[in-house]
Rosetta silent file (secondary structure, phi, psi, omega in degrees, C-alpha in Angstrom):
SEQUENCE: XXXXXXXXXXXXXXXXXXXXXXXXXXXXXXXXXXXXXXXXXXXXX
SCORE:     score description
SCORE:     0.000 S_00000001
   1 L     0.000  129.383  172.611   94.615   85.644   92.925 S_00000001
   2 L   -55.521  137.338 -163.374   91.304   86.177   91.251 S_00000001
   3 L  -142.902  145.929 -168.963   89.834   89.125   92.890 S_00000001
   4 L   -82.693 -166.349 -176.482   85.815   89.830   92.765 S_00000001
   5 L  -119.563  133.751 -162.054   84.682   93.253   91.404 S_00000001
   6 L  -105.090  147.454  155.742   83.010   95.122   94.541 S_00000001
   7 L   -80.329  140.767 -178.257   80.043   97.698   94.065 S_00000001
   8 L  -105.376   -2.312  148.620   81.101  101.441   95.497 S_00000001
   9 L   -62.844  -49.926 -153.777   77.129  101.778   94.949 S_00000001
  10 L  -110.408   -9.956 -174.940   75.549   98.860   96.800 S_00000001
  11 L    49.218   40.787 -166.730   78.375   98.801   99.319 S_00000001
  12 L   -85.862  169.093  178.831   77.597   94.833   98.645 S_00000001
  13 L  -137.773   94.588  139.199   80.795   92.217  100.168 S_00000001
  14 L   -34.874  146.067 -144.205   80.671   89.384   97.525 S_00000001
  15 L   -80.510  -44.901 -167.573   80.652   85.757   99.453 S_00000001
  16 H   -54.376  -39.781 -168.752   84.348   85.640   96.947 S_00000001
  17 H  -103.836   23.169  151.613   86.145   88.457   98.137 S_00000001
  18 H   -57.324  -35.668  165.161   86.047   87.381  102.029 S_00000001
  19 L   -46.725  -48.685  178.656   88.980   85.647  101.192 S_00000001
  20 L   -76.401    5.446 -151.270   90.666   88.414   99.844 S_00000001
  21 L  -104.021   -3.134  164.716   90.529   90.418  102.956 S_00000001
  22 L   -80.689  -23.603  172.885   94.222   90.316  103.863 S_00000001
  23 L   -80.784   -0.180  175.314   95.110   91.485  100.933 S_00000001
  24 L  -143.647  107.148 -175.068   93.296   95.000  101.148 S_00000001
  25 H   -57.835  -48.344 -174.990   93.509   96.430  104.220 S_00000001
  26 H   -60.248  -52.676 -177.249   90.817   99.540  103.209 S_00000001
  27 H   -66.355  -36.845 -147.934   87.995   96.713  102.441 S_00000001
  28 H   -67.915  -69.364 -173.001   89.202   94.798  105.408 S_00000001
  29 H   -63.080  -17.276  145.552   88.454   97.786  107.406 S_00000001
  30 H   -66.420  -19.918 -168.948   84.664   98.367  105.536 S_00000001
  31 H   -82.905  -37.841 -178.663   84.181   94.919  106.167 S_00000001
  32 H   -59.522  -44.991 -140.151   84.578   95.304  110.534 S_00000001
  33 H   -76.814  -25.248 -157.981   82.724   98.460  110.616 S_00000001
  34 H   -90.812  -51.896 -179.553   79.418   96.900  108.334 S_00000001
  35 H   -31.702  -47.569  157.515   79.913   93.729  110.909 S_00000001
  36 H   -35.549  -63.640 -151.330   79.883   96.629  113.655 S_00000001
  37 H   -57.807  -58.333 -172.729   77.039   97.895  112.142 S_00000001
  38 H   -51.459  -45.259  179.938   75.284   94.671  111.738 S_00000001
  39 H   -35.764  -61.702 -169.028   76.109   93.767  114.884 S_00000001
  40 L   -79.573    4.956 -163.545   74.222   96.943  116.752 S_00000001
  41 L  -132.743   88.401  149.557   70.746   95.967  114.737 S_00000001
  42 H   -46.183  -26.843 -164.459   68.883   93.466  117.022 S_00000001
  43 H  -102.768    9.370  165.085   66.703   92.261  114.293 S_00000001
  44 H   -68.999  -15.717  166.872   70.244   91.050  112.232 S_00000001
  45 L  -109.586    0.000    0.000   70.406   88.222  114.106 S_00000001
């Protein structure tokens, strides 16, 4: 599987490597908490 290259700068989640998230547990687990995060920010929705 093609896998995208993530920035450990921009903390960015390419739309490609949502896909990917069973296969890496550690992004899996950056990916809930910035959805927490997002989440807890009224003006995010």
């Amino acid at each position: 599987m093609i896998r995208a290259r993530r920035s450990k700068k921009t903390k960015r989640l390419p739309m490609e490597e949502i896909g990917n998230l069973d296969d890496d547990p550690e992004f899996r687990a950056q990916v809930l908490d910035m959805i927490r995060v997002l989440e807890s920010i009224p003006e995010a929705a």
